[in-house]
C-alpha positions in Angstrom: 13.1 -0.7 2.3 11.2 1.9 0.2 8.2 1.3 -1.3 9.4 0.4 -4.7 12.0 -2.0 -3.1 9.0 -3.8 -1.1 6.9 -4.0 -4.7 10.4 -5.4 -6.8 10.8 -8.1 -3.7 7.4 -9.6 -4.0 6.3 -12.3 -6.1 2.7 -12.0 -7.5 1.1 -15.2 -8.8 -1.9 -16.2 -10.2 -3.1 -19.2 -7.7 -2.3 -16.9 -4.2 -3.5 -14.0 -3.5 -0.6 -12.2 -0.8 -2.2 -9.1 1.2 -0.1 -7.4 3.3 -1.8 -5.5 6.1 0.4 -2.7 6.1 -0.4 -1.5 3.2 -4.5 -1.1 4.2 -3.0 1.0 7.6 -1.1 3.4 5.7 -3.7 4.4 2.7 -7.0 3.2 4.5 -7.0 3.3 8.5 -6.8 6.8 8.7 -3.9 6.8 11.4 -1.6 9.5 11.7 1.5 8.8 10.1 3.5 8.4 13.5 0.4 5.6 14.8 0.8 3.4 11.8 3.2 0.6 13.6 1.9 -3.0 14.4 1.6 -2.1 18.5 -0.2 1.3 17.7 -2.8 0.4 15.1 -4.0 -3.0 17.4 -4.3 -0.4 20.0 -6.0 2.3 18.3 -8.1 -0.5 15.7 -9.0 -3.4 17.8 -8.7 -1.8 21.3 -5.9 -3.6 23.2 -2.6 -3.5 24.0 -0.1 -6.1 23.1 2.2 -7.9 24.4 5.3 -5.6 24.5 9.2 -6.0 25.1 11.5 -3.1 25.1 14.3 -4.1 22.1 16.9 -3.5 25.1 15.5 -6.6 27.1 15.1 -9.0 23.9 18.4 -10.5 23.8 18.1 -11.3 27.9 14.7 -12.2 28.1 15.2 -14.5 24.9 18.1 -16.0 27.6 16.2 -16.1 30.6 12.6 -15.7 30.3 11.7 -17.4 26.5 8.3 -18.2 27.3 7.8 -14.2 27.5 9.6 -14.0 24.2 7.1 -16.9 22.9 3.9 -14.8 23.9 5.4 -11.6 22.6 6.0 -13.3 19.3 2.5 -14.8 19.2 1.0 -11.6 20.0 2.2 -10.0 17.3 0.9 -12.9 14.8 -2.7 -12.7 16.8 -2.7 -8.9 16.6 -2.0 -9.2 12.7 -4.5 -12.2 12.3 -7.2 -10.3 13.6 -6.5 -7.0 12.1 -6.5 -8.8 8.5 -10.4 -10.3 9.5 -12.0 -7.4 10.6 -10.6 -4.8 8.4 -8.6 -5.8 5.6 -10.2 -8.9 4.0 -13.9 -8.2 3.6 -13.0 -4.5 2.8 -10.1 -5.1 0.1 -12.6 -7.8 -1.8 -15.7 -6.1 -1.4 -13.8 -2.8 -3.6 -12.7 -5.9 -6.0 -16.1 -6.6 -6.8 -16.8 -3.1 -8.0 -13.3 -2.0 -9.1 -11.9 -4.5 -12.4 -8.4 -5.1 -10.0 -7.1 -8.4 -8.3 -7.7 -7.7 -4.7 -3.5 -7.3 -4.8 -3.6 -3.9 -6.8 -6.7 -2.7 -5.2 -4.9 -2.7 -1.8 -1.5 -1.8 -3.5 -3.1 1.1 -5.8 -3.5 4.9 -4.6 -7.1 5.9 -3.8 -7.5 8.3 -7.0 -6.6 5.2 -9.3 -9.1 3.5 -7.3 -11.7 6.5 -8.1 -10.5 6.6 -11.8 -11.0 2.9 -12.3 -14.5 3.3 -10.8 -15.3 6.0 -12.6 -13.9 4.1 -16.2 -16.2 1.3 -15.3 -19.4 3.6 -14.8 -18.5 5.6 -17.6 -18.6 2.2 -19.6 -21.8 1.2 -18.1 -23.4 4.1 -19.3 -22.4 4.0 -22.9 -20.1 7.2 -22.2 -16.3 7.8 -24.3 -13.7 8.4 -22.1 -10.5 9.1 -23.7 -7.5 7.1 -23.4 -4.8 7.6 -20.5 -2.0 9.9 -21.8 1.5 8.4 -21.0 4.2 10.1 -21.4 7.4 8.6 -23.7 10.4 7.2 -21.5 12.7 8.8 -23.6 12.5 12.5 -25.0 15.1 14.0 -27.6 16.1 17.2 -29.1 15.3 18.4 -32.8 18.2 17.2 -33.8 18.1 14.1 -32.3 20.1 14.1 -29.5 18.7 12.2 -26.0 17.8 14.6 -23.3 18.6 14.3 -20.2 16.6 15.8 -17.9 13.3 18.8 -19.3 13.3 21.4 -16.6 12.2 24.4 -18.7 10.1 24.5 -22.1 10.4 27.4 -24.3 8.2 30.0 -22.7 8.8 34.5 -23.4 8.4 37.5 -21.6 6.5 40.3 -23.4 6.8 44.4 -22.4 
């Protein structure tokens, strides 16, 4: 699913705090975008290779060999574990406690929001006006009123 399909499907409460690992690999592990799966980052990250099954084999070995399929499956879950302890956790609440975000939007948020929070809060420290941040309206319309669909070109003139 896209990005904006992932963020819709999760719910976000108060009492929990969900942090999804994948997120910290694609904005903060500084992988190439091809390296960014679970077998290549526990490689790359924490220096071993995993336990790995070819997705033509699945199917047979969950038939025949299902103790293989077990430690495949668990080393997956291990590999995530222990990516989450030594990268994610301590790094994703340490920024919370400089950065006014639940530790959900600080792992969720681009880096320049990050830097523009962190700046807002400095700039507030020091007794220094920042203006507001300029949204644009969700709906524009014409002088007469009508809605516009799309704004491709504003006025604009060519002089000789």
């Amino acid at each position: 699913p896209s990005a904006s399909d992932r963020d819709a499907a999760e719910y976000r409460g108060r009492g929990c705090v969900h942090l999804d690992a994948f997120c910290w690999v694609k904005r903060d592990s500084y992988l190439p975008q091809g390296s960014q799966g679970l077998k290549a980052v526990t490689k790359y990250k924490l220096g071993y290779d995993p336990v790995e099954v070819d997705p033509e084999d699945m199917v047979r070995y969950a038939r025949e060999r299902p103790a293989h399929m077990a430690s495949y499956s668990v080393s997956d879950a291990v590999a995530t574990y222990y990516l989450y302890e030594k990268y994610v956790h301590m790094f994703i609440f340490s920024l919370c406690t400089i950065i006014p975000m639940g530790p959900e939007d600080v792992l969720r948020k681009g880096s320049g929001t990050l830097c523009e929070a962190l700046l807002m809060v400095e700039a507030c420290t020091k007794s220094i006006i920042c203006p507001n941040k300029q949204k644009d309206p969700l709906a524009k319309f014409t002088p007469k009123g009508n809605l516009l669909e799309s704004e491709t070109y504003i006025g604009g003139k060519v002089e000789c």
